[in-house]
N, C-alpha and C positions, 0 to 999 in steps of 0.2 A: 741513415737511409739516403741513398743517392738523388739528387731531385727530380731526376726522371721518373722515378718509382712513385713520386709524390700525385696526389691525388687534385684532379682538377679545381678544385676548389681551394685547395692548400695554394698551387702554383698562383692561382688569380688573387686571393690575399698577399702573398710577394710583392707578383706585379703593383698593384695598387697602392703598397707601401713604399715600394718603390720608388712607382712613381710620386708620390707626395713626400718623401721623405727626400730625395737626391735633388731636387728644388730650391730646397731649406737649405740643405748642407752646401747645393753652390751660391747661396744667396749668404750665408754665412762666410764664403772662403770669400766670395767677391767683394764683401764688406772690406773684409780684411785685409784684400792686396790693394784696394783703393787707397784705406788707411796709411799700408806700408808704402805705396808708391807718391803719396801725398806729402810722409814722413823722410821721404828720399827725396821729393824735388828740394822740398826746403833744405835737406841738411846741407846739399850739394851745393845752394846756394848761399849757405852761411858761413862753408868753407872757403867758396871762392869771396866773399867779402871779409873776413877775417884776414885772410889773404891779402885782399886789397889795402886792410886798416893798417898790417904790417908793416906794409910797404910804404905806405902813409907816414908811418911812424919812423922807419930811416930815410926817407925824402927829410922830413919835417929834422929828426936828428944832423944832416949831412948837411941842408942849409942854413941852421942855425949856426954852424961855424963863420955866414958870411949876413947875420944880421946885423944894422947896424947898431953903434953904442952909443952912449951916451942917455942920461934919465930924463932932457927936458920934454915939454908937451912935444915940440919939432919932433926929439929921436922917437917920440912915442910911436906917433902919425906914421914914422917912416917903418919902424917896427914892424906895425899893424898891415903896412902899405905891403913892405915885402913878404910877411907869414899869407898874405891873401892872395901874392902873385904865385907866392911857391904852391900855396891850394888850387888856384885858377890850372895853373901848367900840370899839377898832377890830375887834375878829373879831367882836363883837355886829350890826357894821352891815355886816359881808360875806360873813354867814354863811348870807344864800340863794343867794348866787352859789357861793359855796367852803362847805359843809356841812362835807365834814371836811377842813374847817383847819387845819394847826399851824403855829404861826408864834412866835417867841421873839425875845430880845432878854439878851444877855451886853454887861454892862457893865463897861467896867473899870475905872472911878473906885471902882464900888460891891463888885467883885470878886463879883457878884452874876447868877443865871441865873433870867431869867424868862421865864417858859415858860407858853402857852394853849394845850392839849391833850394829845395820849400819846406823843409823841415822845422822852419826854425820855430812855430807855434807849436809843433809838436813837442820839441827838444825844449820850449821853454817851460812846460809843463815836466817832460820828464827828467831833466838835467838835473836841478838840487837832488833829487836821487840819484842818479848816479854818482854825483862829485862826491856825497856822504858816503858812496858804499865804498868807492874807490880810494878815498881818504883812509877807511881803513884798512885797506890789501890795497897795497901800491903794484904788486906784482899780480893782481888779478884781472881778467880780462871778463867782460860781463857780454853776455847777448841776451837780447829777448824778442820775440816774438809776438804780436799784436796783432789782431783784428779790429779794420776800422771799417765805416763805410764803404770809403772808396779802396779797401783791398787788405791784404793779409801785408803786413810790414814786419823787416827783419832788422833790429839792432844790436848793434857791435859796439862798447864802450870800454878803452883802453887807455891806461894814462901814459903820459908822457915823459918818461921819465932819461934826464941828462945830468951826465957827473955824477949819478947817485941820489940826484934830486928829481920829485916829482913838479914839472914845470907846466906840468896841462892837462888838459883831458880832448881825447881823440876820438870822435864816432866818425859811424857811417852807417846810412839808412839806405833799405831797397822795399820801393813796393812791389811785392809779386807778382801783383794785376797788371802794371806797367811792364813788366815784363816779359809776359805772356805764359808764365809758367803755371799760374792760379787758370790760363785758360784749357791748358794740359790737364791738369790735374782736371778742370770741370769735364772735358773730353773722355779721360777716363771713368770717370764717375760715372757720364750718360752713357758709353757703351757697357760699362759693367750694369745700369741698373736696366739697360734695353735687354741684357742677355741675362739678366733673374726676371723680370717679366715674362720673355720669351718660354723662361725652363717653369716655371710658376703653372702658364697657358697649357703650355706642352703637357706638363705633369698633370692638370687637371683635366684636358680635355683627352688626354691618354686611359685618364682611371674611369672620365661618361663617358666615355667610348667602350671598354672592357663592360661597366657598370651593363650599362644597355645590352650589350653584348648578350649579359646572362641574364639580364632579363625578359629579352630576345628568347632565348633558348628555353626559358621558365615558362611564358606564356605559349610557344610551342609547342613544348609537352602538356602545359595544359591543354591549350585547345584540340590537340591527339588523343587525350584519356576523357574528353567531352564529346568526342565523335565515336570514342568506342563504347562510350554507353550506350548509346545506340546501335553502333554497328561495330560486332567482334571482328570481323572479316578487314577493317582498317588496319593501314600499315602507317605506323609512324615513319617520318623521315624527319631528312638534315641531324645537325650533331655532329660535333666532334671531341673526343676526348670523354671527358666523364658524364657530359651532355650523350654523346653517340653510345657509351653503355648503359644508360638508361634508357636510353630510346632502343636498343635491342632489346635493354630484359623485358621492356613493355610488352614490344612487339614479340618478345619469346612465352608472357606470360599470357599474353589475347590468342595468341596459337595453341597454348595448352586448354586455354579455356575454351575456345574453339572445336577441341577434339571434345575436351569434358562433353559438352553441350551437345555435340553430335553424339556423344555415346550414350548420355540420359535420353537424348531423341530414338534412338535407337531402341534399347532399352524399354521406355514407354511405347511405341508403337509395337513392340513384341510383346507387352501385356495387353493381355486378351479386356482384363478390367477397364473399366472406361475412370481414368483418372482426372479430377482437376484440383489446381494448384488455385490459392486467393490469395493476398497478403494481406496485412493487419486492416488497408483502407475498402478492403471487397474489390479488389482491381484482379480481373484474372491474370496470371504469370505462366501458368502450363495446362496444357491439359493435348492427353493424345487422342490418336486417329481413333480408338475405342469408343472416346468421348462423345466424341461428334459423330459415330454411327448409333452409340447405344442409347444417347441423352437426347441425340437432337442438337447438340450445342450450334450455336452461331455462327459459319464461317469468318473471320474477324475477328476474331472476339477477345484474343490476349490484348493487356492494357485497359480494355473498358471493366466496365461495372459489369459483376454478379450477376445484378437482376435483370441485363437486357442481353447476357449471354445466352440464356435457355427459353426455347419457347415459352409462350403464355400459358401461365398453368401451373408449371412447372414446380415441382417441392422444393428443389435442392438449392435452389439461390437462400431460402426462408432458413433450410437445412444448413447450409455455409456461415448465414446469417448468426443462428444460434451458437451451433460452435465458436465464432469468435468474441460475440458480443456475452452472452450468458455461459459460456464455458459449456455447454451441453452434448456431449458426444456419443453418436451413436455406435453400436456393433453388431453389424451381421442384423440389421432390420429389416425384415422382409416387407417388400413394398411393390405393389404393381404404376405400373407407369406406361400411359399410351401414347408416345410422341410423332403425330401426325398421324399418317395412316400404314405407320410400320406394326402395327397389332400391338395388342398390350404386352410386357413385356414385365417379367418377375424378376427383381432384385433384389439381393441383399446389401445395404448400403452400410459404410463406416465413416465415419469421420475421426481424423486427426488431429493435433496442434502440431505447426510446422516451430522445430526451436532450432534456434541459433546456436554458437562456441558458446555463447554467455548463459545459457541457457534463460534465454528472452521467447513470449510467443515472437512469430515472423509474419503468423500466417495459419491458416487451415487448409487442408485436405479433404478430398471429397474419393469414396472409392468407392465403383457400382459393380457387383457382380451379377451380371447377366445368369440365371440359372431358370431361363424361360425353356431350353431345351434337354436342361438335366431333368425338370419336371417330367417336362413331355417324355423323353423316353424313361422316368421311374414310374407315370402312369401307363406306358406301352409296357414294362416289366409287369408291373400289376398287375395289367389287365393278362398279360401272359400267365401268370403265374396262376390268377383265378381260370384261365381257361384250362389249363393242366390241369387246375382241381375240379374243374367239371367234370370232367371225364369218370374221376375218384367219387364226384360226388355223386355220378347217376350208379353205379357201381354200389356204393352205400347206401343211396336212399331205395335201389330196389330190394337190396338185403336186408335193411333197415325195417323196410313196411311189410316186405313179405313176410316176413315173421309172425309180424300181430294180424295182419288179414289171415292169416293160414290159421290162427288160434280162433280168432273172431270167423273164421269159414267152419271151424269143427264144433264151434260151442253153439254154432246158428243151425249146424244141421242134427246135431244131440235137441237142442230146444225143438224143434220140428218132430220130434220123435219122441219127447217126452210130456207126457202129462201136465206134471210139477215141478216143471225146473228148480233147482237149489238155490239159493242165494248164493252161495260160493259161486256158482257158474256166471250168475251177473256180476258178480264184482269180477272176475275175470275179465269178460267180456270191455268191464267197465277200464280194469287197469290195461286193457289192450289198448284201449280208442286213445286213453291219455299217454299215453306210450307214442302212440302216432301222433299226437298234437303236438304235442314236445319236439319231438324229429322235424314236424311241419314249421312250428316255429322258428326254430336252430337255424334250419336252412334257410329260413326266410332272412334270422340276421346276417346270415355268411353271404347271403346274395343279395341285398340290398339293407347295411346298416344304417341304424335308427343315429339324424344327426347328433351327435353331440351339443350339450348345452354345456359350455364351462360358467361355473360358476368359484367362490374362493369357498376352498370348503377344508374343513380337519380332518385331518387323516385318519386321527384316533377314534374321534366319530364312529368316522366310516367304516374303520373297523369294531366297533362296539357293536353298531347296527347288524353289521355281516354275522358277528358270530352270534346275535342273540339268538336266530333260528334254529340253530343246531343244539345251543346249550340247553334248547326246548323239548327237542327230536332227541338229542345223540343217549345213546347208553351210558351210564355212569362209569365204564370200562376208561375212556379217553376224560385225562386230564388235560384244561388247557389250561396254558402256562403263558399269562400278559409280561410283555416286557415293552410298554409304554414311552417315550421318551416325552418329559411334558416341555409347554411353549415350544410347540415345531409352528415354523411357517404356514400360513393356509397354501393348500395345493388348486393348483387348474385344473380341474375335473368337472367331469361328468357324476353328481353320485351315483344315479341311478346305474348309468354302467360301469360305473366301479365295483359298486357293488354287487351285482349281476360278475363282473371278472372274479372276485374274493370272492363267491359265493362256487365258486365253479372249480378253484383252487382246493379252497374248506373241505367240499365232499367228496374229491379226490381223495384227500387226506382222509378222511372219514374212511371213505372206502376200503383203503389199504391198511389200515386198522381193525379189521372186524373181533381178533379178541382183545381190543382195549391197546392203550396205548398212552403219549404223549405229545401233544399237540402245543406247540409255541405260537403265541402271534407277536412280534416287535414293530417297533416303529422308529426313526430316526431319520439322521441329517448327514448327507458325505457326500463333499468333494461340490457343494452345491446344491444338490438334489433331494428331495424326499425319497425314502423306501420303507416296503413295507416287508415282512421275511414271517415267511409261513413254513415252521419246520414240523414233519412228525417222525415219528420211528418208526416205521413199517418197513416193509422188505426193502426199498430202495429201484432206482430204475436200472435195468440192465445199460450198460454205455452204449452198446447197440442201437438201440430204441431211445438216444438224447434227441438224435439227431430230428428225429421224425415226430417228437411230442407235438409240436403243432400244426403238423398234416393233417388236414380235411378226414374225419374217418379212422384217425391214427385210433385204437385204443389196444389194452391188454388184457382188456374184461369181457366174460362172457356177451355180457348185455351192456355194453357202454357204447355210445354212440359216435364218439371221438368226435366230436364238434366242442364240447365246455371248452379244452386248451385252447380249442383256434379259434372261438370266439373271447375268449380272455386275453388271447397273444394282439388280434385286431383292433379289442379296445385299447390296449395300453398303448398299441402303436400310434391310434388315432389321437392319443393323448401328449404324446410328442414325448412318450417315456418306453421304458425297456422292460425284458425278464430276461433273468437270468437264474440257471438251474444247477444246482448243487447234489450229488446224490453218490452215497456208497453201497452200493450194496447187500444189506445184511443191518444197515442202520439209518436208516431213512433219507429223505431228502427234503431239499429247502428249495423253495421260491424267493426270490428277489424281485419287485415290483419297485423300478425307480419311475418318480415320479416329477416334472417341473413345479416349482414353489410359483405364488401367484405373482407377474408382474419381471418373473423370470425367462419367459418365454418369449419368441421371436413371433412379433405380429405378422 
């Protein structure tokens, strides 16, 4: 991969190695040319004095042709006298080349050391070494090299040899230091070890500089993604490189979140429900424009506490409460609420648990349905509906009673005209008046019914009690047929007008059996609910007349007053339950009375 294509962070580990490594390696090489250029001043100068010892050595060879002869002490002296003049003459003519010289000459005819310079403490120390080494390689030439105090010294030790005979031994010494070449070499040393410090500095204050750099750029993006917890609508800035594409994705990812946020604001304000949002500490996080018209909520009020969001009073902070602290969640609880002097106002409330990816609570939900004007206009329905059936009902009730006053007007004016009235003629009379009390009754439920007492009550009971009257009354023709379901739920009822609806069911059925039949009573549990199913075999309802069973006055009987179904259809409604009607005709038909189990219903 090319290293442009490399990724910012890749490139700054480079850099940084970089720099700390190319430091080393010139502090490494610079050792090394010190060493070699150390190793080259001396060699240089061991050349040019080996050189010198050479020359030493055919001087010393050329004038012994003109030493004098003779063995007394006298020729000794004079020996001695001239090998020291011929040493004096030669360091005298090389002594701007080699300033500090030492150069000697040990002879051994003369058992004699002559010596031009300050060497001679030194050489008196290392000479029995050499003469032993030389003694044995006459043709070997020795140098060594020495560190003293006062400086790096280079010696050259070569013998002497004339006629094939070794006649001496030849040195020559140089201090470095005196010559200034150990001052070179220190020269070199301090600029090479000034330019590894220098590259050392460089290299480190190269890689705190880069170092800072990103972490410059790290606290940056931090303090950017700390400003946007607060505020989406911030734009990161600065960046360059893989710093500057993450400070876009931020800034690309605060602008998507941005839209999100306006779209659930959006969203929420287009639900009619008044929503709010808590998290696990009761801190509110949401709630729309619904809220704070339907609840009352707090102007202010995201970030604070639950309990001082919603006026004084108020259920639903207690209601948020439960949800998250006891798990307790409502559905569709019906609830009045009067917040300030916005009138009381009917809701159905729910709560939720708010869960995360991980599926963690986060939070709870609060959701209030306003259903104060579905009310109102299902009681404006009603009341329409009962005003159509007024109409029906004066219609009925003057048919209804003109019948029995017309009976009771002809049996009153026979009695008038008769002696001894019959007994038969008073019991007529008598089943006319109850004929009209019943009607009077009826109507009296259809126009103002008796409230409801729910209490938990059995169903099967209920229907025990219903059928005993009949199984008292009825002809032995109609069999009734229990089909029971045991341990059902207790039901939310009314019994008395339950049993008043089953009772009104029963003698329909009755009715439509006159020669004999079979009569079902069941009872059971589905999809939730209790039902009760009252089937007989009698002729069946035409389809025509489904529609109209619970019309005011609806009947298909001579004498039937079409009030029992619409007093039976009113209770069950009132009971927060249904009927439903089954019928063939040529083979009877079936009632369905569903009914709420207790504890099931919406307060």
């Amino acid at each position: 991969m090319p290293i442009a294509q490399w990724g910012r962070r890749n490139k700054l580990l480079l850099l940084i190695v970089a720099l700390l490594t190319l430091p080393v390696l010139l502090t490494g090489y610079m050792l090394l040319q010190i060493n070699h250029a150390e190793e080259y001043l001396v060699q240089h100068q061991r050349v040019k004095l080996s050189t010198l010892v050479d020359s030493l050595d055919k001087t010393l060879a050329r004038d012994m042709t003109h030493l004098p002869a003779g063995s007394s002490g006298d020729a000794s002296r004079e020996q001695t006298q001239f090998l020291n003049n011929t040493l004096k003459n030669f360091v005298s003519a090389n002594t701007r080349e080699f300033p500090e010289l030492e150069v000697g000459f040990y002879s051994y005819d003369l058992h004699t050391m002559i010596v031009k310079g300050t060497a001679g403490y030194y050489l008196g120390r290392r000479f029995p070494v050499m003469q032993e080494e030389i003694n044995r390689d006459t043709e070997k030439q020795l140098m060594n090299i020495n560190g003293r105090r006062d400086g790096t010294v280079i010696e050259i030790y070569k013998p002497f040899v004339l006629n094939g005979q070794v006649k001496g031994l030849i040195w020559g010494t140089e201090n470095l230091n005196l010559t200034g070449i150990q001052d070179k070499v220190n020269a070199i040393k301090h600029d090479a070890y000034a330019v590894i410090l220098l590259s050392l500095l460089l290299g480190l204050g190269g890689s705190v500089v880069l170092i800072r750099n990103f972490i410059a750029g790290v606290h940056n993006i931090k303090a950017g993604l700390r400003t946007l917890e607060r505020d989406l609508n911030h734009t990161l800035t600065g960046g360059t490189g893989e710093f500057g594409d993450i400070v876009d994705a931020i800034n690309h990812l605060s602008t998507q979140l941005v839209k999100a946020q306006k779209f659930n604001e959006i969203a929420l304000a287009s639900i009619s429900d008044a929503v709010v949002a808590v998290d696990n500490d009761g801190l509110v996080i949401t709630a729309n424009p619904a809220a704070h018209r339907i609840l009352g909520l707090n102007a202010g009020c995201l970030g604070g506490s639950v309990d001082e969001a919603f006026p004084p009073g108020a259920p639903f902070p207690a209601i948020l409460r439960d949800a998250l602290n006891k798990g307790e969640l409502l559905k569709e609880k019906r609830l009045s609420w009067t917040p300030y002097e916005q009138g009381t106002r009917e809701l159905l409330v729910s709560t939720a648990h708010l869960i995360n990816g991980r599926r963690r609570t986060v939070g709870a939900v609060l959701n209030c349905l306003d259903i104060t004007e579905s009310i109102r206009l299902q009681q404006q329905v009603h009341l329409q509906e009962r005003l159509a059936a007024l109409g029906k009902l004066v219609a009925g009730v003057a048919h209804e009673i003109r019948n029995p006053l017309t009976s009771i007007s002809g049996y009153t004016e026979y009695l008038e005209k008769a002696e001894n009235p019959s007994p038969r003629s008073w019991r007529n009379i008598n089943r006319e008046i109850n004929r009209l009390n019943m009607i009077v009754e009826k109507l009296l439920f259809f126009a103002r019914p008796a409230e409801a007492r729910f209490v938990h009550g059995n169903v099967n009971s209920l229907v025990e009690t219903s059928l005993q009257f009949f199984l008292e009354t009825s002809r032995d023709k109609v069999t009734v047929i229990r089909e029971l379901s045991p341990n059902l739920p207790p039901a939310r009822m009314d019994p008395a007008q339950m049993e008043q609806a089953l009772k009104n069911i029963l003698f329909n059925a009755y009715q439509v059996m006159p020669e004999g039949g079979r009569l079902t009573v069941g009872t059971g549990l589905a999809d939730g609910m209790l039902y009760i199913d009252i089937s007989d075999t009698g002729p069946g309802i035409a389809p025509a007349d489904l529609p109209h069973l619970f019309d005011p006055f609806f009947t298909t009987r001579a004498r039937g007053t079409g009030l029992g179904l619409t007093i039976t259809h009113e209770i069950v409604k009132a009971h927060g339950g249904s009927i439903e009607v089954h019928s063939t005709p040529g083979r009877g038909t079936t009632f369905r009375i569903y009914l709420q189990p207790a504890g099931g219903e919406n307060a």
